[in-house]
N, C-alpha and C positions, 0 to 999 in steps of 0.2 A: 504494500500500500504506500501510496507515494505523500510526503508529507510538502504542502503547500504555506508560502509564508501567506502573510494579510495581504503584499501590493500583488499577489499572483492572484487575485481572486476571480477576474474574466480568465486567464488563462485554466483555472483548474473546471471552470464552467465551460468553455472550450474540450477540454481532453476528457472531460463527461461524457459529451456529447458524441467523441469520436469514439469511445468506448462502447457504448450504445449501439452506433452504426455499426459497427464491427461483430456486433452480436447477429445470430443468424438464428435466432430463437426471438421470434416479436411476439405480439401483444395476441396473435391470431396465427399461432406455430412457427414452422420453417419460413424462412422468408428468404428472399435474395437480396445480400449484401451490397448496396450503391456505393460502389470504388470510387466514384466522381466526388459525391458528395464526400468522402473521407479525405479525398485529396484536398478538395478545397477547406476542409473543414482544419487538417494539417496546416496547409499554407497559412491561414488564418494564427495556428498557434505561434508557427517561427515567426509570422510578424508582429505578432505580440511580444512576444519573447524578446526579437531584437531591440522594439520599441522601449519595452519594461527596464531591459536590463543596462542599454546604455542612456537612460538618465535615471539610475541610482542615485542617491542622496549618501553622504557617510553611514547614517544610519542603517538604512537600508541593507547597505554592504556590509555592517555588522551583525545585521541578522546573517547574510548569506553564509557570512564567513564561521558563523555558529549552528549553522544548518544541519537537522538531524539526520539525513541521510548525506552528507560530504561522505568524500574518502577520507579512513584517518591512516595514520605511520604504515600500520600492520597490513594494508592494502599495498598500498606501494612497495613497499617490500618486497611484498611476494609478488609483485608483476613486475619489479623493477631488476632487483635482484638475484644473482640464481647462486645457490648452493650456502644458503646463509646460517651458519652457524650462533644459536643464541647463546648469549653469556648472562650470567648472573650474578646478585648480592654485592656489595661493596667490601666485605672483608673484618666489618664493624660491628654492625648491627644488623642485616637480611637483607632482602630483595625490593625492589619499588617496581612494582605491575605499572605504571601509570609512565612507565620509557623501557623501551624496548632497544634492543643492545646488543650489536654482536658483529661478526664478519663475514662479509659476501663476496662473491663477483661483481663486476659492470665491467662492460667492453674487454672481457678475460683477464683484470687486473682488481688485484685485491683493495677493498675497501671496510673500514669501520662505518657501520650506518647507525645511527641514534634514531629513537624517534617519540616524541611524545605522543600518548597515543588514549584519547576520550574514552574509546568502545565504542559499538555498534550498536548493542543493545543494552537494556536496563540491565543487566548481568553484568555483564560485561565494563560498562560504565563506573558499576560500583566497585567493581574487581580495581579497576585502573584509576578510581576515585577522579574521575573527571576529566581525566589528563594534568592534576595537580600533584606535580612532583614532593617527594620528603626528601629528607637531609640524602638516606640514604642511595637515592636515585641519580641527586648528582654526585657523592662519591661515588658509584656504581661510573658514571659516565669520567668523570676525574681518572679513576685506575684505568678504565680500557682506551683514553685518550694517548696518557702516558706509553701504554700498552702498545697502541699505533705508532706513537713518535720512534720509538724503541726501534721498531722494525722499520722504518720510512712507508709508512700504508696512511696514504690521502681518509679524512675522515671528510662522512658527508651525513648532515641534522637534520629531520624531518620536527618543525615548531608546530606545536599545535595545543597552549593551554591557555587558558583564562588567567592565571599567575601562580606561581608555587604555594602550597597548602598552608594557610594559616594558622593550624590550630597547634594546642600550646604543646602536645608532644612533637612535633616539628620542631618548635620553638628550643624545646628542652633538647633535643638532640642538634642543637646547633643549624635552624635552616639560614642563615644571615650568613655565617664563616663558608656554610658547604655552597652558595650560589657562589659569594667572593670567591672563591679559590677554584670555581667552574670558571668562572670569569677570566682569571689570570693563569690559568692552563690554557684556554683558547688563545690568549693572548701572546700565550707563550711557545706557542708549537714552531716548530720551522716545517711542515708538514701542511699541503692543502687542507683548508679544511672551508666544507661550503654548506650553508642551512637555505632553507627553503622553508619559506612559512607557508602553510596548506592551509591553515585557515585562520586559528585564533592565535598571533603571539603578544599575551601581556602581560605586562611589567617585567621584575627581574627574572621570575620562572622563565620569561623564552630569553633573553639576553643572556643567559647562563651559559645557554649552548648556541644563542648565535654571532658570538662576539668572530665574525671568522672573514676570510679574507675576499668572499662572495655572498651576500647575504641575498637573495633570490625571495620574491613571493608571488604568488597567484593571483593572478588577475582579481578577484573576488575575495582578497584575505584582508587580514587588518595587524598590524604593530603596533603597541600603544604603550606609554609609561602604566598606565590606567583604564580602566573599563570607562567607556562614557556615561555608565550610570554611578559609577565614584566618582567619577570629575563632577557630575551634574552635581551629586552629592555635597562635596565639598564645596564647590564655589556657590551652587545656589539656594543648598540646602534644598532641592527639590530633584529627586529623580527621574521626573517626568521631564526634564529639560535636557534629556540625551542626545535628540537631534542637535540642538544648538553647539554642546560638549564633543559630539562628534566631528560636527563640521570644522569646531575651535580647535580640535585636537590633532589635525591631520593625518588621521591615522591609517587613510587607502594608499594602495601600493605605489597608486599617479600621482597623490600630493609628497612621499616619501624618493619617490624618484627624482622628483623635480629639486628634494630639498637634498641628494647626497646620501639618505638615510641606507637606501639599497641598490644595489649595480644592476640589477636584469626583474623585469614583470612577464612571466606567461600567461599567453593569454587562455581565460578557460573557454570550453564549448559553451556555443549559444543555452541560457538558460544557468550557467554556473557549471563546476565541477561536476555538481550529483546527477545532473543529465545524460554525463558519458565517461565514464570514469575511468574506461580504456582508452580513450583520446587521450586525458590529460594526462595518464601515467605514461605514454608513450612520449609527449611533449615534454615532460620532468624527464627524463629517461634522456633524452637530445641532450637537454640542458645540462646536468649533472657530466654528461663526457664529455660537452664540449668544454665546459669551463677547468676540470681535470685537465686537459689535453694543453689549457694556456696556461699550465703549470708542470709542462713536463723537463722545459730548459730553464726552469729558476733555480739558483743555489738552496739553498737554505736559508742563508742569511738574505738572500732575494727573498721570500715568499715571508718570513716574518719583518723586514722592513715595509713589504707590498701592505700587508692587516694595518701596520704601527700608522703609514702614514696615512692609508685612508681612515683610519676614525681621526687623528688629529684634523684631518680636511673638514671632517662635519661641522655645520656650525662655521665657517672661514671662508674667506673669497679666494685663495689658492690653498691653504694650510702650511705643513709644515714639509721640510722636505730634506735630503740628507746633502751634509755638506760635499761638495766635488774635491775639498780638499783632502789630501791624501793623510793630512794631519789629524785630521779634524772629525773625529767620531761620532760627533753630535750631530744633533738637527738644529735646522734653522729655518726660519720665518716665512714665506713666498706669497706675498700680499698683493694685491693688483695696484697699478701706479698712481689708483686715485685714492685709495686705500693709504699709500707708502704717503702722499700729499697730506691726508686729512692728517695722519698719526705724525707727520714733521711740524705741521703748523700747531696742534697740541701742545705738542712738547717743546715750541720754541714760541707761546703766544706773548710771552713778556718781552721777548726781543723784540719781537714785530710789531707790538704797541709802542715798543721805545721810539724804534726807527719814522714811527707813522708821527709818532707826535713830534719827532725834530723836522723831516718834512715838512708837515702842518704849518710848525714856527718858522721854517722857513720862505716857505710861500707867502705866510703872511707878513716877514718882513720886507720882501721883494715889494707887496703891492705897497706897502703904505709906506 
């Protein structure tokens, strides 16, 4: 049974309709099936669909991106990957069901794949507790990243939570130190490593594992420090003000492209992911070995210089960038030259008021 948001509501009255026609048991037996009317009654849905879905609002695209029938981790995986061996526990305290972890194939070369992963069903859902990771899921991801680096084997994240679990046995087993220290293992690899957000990554639960040197997401997904209905929350004390938090918060794949936040958007089949779910895993599937393949002549110290300087660039009109000097191990500045202008006249505005006022004094002793 196919599960319809609210703005799909002509669309799902639509595919009633062609569900019906397609019955060959009427109201008065056997009947013969009208192909015509089914075709057009089709044609009707895909221009709904395209209409519907390319003027989404944030919001909107928040619902999709939380949509009960998406693909999550454990799908792509197994259409992605072949011969994928799971791994378990972090070594501490037991296993976290809610990320899946282990080693596969792509294009016949070894890979770590991560994956935060919802469930499919109410069972399943509660097994994986929402896709809301504990302490021990990112140690769980922490050892087998290390575990990668070891062996020089490219890691590749499937994001997919609402934000890492709140409650206070998390809390007690350290959930604050185990995202930091997921954070600065990503940080730290000399080792590809590329996330792909599939649908929901928020706050530090997806930043945990997408801190990486291609951050990818789906045409239909969303990023956010915050859920729009905690932002609404905080700033307006009114939850019902999500759309506005949404659109404030920039959190679709087009407003994060435009700002630097991630390198590549796929785009999904008409209607979102959950329409064709073999389309998109074959589209992720392109993407994941093409961006491998432009990491196959980096050093090491290329591929974590490549991470270091694009997140310093976020936020920045060039960023930061490494010195050419042979000396010189550091990073340095790369600002654009109106940029390099505004921050000289800053920092030298008490000269330039000096200058402007002996000037001044002096024109005005010329005239008079």
């Amino acid at each position: 049974m196919k599960n319809y948001l609210e703005f799909e509501k002509e669309i799902k009255a639509l595919e009633d309709e062609i569900d019906e026609l397609k019955n060959p048991f009427g109201s008065e037996g056997i009947s013969e099936v009208d192909t015509k009317k089914i075709k057009n009654t089709q044609q009707q849905i895909n221009e709904k669909l395209k209409e519907t879905y390319a003027n989404l609002n944030s919001w909107q695209k928040t619902l999709v991106a939380r949509h009960e029938d998406r693909p999550r981790a454990n799908f792509y995986i197994k259409k992605i990957f072949s011969q994928f061996t799971l791994l378990s526990g972090d070594r501490y305290f037991g296993d976290d069901k809610s990320v899946i972890a282990g080693f596969g194939l792509i294009d016949k070369k070894s890979v770590l794949i991560i994956g935060q992963d919802k469930g499919e069903n109410l069972d399943t859902r509660i097994e994986r507790n929402f896709g809301m990771m504990r302490p021990e899921g990112y140690r769980k991801c922490i050892r087998l990243m290390k575990l990668a680096e070891r062996f020089q084997i490219p890691i590749v994240s499937f994001i997919d939570t609402p934000g890492a679990f709140p409650g206070i046995g998390a809390e007690q087993r350290g959930q604050a130190s185990a995202i930091a220290n997921s954070i600065e293992t990503c940080m730290s690899l000399t080792v590809p490593n590329i996330s792909i957000i599939i649908g929901e990554g928020g706050s530090g639960g997806a930043i945990a594992l997408a801190s990486s040197n291609k951050v990818i997401m789906l045409e239909n997904s969303i990023y956010s420090v915050i859920s729009p209905e905690g932002c609404a929350s905080i700033l307006w004390r009114d939850p019902s003000k999500s759309l506005e938090a949404a659109e404030a918060m920039k959190l679709t794949a087009k407003d994060l492209l435009k700002l630097g936040i991630i390198d590549e958007i796929i785009p999904e089949p008409l209607g979102g992911a959950h329409r064709d779910a073999e389309v998109i895993a074959g589209d992720i599937k392109h993407s994941i070995i093409k961006n491998l393949r432009s990491f196959e002549n980096f050093s090491k110290d290329e591929i974590f210089d490549q991470r270091k300087t694009k997140f310093l660039q976020i936020g920045r009109s060039q960023g930061y960038s490494k010195s050419s000097s042979l000396n010189d191990t550091g990073l340095s500045y790369s600002g654009s030259t109106i940029h390099k202008l505004k921050s000289h006249l800053a920092n030298n505005k008490l000269l330039y008021a000096g200058i402007t006022l002996v000037l001044l004094a002096s024109l005005i002793s010329i005239i008079y």
